[in-house]
C-alpha positions as CSV (number, residue, x, y, z in Angstrom):
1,X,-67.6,68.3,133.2
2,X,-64.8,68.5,131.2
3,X,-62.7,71.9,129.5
4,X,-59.2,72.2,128.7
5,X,-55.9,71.5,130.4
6,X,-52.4,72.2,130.7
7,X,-50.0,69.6,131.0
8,X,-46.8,70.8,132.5
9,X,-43.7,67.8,131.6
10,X,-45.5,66.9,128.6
11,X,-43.0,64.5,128.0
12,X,-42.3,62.7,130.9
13,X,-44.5,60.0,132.5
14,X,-46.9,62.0,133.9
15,X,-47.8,64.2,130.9
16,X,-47.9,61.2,128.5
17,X,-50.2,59.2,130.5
18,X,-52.3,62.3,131.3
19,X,-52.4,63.1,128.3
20,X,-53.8,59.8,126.7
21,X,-56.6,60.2,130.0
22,X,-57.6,63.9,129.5
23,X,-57.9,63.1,125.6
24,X,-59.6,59.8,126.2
25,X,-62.4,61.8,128.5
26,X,-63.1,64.8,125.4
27,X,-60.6,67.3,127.2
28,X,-58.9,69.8,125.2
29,X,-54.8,69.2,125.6
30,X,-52.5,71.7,125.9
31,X,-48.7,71.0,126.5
32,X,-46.8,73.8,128.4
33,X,-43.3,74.7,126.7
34,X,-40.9,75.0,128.8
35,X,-38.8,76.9,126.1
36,X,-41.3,79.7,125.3
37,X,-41.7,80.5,129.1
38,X,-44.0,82.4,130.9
39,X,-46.5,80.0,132.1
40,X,-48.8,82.4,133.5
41,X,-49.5,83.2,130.0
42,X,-49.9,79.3,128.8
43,X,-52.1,79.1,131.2
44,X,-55.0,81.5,130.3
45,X,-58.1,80.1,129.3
46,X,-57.5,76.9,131.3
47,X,-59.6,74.9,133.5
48,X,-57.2,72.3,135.0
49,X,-53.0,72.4,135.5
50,X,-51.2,68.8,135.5
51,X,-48.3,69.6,137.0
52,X,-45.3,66.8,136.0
53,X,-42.4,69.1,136.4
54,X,-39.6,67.2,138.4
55,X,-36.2,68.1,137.9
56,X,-34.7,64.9,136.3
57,X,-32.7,62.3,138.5
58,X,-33.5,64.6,142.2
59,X,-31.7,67.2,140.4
60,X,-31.0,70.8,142.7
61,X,-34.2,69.6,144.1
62,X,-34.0,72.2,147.2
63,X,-33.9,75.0,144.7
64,X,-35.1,74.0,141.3
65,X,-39.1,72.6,143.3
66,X,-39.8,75.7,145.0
67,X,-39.5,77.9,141.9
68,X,-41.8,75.4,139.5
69,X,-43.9,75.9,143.1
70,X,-44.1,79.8,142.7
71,X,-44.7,79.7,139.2
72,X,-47.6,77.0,139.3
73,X,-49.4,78.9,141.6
74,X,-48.9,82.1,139.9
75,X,-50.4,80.7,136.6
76,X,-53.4,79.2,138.9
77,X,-53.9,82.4,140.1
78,X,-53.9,83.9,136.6
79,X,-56.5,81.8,135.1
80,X,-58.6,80.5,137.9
81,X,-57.1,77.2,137.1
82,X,-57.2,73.8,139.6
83,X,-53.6,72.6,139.8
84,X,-53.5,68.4,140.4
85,X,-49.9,67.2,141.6
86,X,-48.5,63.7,142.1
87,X,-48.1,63.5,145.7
88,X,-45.5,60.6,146.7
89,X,-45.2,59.3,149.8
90,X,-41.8,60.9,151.6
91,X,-43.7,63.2,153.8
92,X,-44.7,60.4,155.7
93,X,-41.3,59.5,157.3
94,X,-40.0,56.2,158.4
95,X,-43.2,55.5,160.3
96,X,-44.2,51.4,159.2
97,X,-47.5,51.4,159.0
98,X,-50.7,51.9,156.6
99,X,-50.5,55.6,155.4
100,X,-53.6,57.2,154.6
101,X,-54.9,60.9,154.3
102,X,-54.6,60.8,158.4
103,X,-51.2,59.4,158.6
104,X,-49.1,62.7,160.3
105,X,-46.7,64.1,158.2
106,X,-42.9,63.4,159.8
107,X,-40.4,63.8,156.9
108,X,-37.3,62.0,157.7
109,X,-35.4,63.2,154.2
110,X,-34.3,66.1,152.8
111,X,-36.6,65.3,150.0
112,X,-39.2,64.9,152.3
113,X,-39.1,68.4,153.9
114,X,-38.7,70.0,150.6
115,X,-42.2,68.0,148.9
116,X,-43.8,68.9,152.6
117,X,-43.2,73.0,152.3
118,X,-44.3,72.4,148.4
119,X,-47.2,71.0,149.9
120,X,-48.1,73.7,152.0
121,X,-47.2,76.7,149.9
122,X,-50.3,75.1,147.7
123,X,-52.6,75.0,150.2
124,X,-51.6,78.5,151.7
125,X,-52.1,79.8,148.1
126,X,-55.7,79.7,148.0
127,X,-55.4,77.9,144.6
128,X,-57.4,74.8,144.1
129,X,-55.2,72.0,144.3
130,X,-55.9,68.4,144.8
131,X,-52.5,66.6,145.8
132,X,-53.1,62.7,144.3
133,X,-50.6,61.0,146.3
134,X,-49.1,57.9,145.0
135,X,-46.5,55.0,146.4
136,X,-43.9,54.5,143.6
137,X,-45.1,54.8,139.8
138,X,-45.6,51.7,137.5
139,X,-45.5,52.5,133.8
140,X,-47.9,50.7,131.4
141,X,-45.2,49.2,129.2
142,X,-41.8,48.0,129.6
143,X,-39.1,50.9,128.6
144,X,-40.4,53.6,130.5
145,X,-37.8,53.9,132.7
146,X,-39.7,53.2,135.8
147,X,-39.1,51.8,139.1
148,X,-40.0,48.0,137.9
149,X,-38.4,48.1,134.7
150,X,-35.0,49.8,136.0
151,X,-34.7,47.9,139.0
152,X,-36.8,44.9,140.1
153,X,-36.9,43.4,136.7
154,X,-33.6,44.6,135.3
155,X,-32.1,40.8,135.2
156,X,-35.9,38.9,134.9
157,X,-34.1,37.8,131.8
158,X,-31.4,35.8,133.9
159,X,-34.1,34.6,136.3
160,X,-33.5,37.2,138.8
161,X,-36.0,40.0,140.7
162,X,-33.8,42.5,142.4
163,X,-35.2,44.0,145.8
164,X,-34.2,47.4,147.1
165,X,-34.6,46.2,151.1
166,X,-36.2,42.8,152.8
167,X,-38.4,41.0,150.1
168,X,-41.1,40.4,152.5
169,X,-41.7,44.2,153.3
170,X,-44.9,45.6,152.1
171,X,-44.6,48.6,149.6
172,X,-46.2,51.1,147.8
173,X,-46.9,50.9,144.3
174,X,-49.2,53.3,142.2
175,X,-50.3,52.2,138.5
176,X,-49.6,55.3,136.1
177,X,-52.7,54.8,134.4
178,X,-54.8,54.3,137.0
179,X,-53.4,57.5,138.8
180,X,-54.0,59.2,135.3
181,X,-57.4,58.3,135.1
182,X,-58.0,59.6,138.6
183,X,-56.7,62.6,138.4
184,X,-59.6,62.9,135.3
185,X,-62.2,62.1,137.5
186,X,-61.2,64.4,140.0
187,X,-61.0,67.4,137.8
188,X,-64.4,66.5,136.7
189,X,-65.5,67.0,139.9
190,X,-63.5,69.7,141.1
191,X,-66.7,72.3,141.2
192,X,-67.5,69.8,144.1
193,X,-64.4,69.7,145.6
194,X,-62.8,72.4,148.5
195,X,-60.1,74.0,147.7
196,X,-57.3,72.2,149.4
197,X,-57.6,68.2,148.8
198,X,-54.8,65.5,149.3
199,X,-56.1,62.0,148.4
200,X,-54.3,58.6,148.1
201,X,-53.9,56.8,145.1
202,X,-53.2,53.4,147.1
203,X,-54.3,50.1,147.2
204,X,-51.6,48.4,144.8
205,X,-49.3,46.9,147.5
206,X,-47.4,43.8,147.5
207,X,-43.8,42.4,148.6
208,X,-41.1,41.7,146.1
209,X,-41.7,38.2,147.6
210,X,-45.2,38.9,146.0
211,X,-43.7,40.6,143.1
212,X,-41.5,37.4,142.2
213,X,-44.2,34.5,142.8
214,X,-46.0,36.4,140.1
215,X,-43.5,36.5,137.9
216,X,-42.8,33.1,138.0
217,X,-46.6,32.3,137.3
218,X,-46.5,34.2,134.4
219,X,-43.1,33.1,132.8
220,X,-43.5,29.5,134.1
221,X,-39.9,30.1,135.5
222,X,-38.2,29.8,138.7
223,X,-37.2,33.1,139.7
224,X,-34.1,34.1,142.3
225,X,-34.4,37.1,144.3
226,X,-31.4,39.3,145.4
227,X,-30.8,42.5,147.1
228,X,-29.3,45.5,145.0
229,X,-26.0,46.2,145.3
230,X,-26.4,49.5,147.4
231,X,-22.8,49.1,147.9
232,X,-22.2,50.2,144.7
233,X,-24.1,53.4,144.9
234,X,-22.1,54.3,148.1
235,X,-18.8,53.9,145.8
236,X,-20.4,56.4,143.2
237,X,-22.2,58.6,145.4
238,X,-18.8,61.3,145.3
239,X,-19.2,61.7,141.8
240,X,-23.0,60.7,140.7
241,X,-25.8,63.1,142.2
242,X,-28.7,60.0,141.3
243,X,-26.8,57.7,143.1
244,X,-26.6,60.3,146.4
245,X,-30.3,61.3,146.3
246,X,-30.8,57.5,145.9
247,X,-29.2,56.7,149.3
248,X,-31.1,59.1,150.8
249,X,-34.5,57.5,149.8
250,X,-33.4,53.9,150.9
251,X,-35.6,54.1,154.0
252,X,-38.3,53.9,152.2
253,X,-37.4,50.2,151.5
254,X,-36.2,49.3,154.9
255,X,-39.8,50.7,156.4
256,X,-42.8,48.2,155.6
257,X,-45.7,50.3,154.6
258,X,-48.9,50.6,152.5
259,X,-50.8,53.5,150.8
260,X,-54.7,53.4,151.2
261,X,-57.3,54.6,148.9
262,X,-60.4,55.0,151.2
263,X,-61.2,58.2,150.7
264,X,-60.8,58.0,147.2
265,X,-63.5,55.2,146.8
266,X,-65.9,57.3,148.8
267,X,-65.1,60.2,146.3
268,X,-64.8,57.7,142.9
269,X,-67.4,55.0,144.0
270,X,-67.1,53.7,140.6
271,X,-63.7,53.8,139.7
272,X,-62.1,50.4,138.9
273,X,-58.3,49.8,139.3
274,X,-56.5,48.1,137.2
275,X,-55.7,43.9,138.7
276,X,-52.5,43.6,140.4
277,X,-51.2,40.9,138.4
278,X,-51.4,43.4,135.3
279,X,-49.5,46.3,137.3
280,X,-46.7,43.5,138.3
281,X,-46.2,42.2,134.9
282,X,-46.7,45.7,133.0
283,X,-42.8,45.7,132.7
284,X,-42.2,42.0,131.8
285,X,-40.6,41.5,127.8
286,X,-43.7,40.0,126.2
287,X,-41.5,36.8,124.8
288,X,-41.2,36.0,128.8
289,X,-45.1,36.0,128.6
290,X,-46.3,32.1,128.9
291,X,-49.6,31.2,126.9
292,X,-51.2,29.7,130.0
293,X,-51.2,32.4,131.9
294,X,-54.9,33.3,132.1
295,X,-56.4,37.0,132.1
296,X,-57.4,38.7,135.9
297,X,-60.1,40.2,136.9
298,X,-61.0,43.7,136.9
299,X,-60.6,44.7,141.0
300,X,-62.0,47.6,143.1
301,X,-59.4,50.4,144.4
């Protein structure tokens, strides 16, 4: 079943790559502009909202998430529209553990209480919504600004994989594509769906210990790993709002967790996700690539 949809933050990682999946699958594309305004009117006529709105770098998150919130649901409303959000994983806490659908929901962050009330001001709307929660995003391509390509591979060139917290803890990692591709799926199936659904995009979890013995496969280097400087984000923390929102969201790397997917295998029995050692390498500079290293198999999620 497919029909048209609106893809709010057409330009930022989550529009593009839901773009390329919507169009892939024979959907009709729109791209909400933010400049005209008035989403409620955008929206008419369409069947499925992708919402990738997120104030750039945590900005006036408090204020700024609650409004895109209010105006989401209001253009839902409007046009009968299913609304699919990237979830992410803060509303789980500091809890270690395997998170799943199940996991309770104990914010810990500021961040975290505010994506937990967005969370349940969509499923007190009575709008549709499926909530695609995902650990942190991996871009297809190197340049994309992403978690790999910003910070664990920033000095791969000087044979160096930078950790934000122990190398050996277990993280979260979601595959934009794949999570793109998903949210497809879903909306092709949302007729079959309830109204409120919060899945996990997991399954892609590995250590930068993991991350680094990859790497090292693939370039045929030896590969140092060091911890981030968090120091230096404490320095500029007076005077650079990333680098404060930042600080806040180091738990994350201090807790050992993982993000399942079992639910979403029972729903997408025949969805494959993309292999791990792709998703690792995704932000690698292709001259790094060695001509040994041999292609992986496609794997279940």
């Amino acid at each position: 079943m497919t029909g048209t949809v609106l893809i709010l933050g057409a330009s930022g990682k989550i529009g593009r790559h839901s773009q390329s999946a919507f169009k892939a699958a024979g959907w009709t594309v729109r791209q909400y502009d933010r400049h005209s305004g008035n989403m409620t009117a955008q929206a008419q006529g369409v069947d499925v909202i992708v919402n990738g709105l997120n104030p750039p770098n945590y900005h006036n998150w408090a204020k700024l998430i609650p409004e895109i919130t209010a105006d989401v649901i209001a253009a839902a409303k409007a046009s009968g529209a299913t609304v699919i959000i990237p979830g992410n994983v803060y509303v789980f806490g500091d809890t270690p553990g395997h998170w799943t659908e199940d996991t309770p929901h104990r914010p810990v962050s500021r961040k975290g209480h505010i994506r937990e009330d967005m969370e349940r001001a969509y499923e007190a709307s009575g709008v549709q919504t499926i909530v695609l929660r995902a650990g942190d995003f991996i871009s297809s391509s190197p340049g994309e600004n992403d978690l790999m390509g910003v910070i664990h591979m920033r000095a791969i060139r000087k044979g160096v994989v930078t950790a934000l917290g122990a190398p050996n803890a277990m993280h979260a990692y979601t595959y934009l594509p794949d999570w793109a591709d998903c949210a497809v799926k879903l909306a092709e199936m949302r007729k079959q769906l309830p109204a409120w659904n919060h899945l996990c995009c997991g399954g892609m979890n590995f250590t930068i210990s993991d991350l680094a013995r990859t790497l090292e496969h693939v370039t045929g280097r030896s590969l140092t790993v060091k911890e981030f400087g968090w120091w230096q984000m404490r320095l500029a923390a007076p005077f650079w709002e990333l680098a404060r929102e930042l600080l806040e969201m180091r738990y994350l790397w201090q807790t050992p967790h993982s993000l399942g997917c079992e639910r979403l295998t029972a729903l997408l029995p025949d969805f494959r996700c993309t292999d791990v050692e792709t998703v690792m390498t995704a932000g690698l500079p292709e001259e790094m690539r060695t001509e040994h290293y041999p292609p992986s198999a496609t794997v279940t999620l």
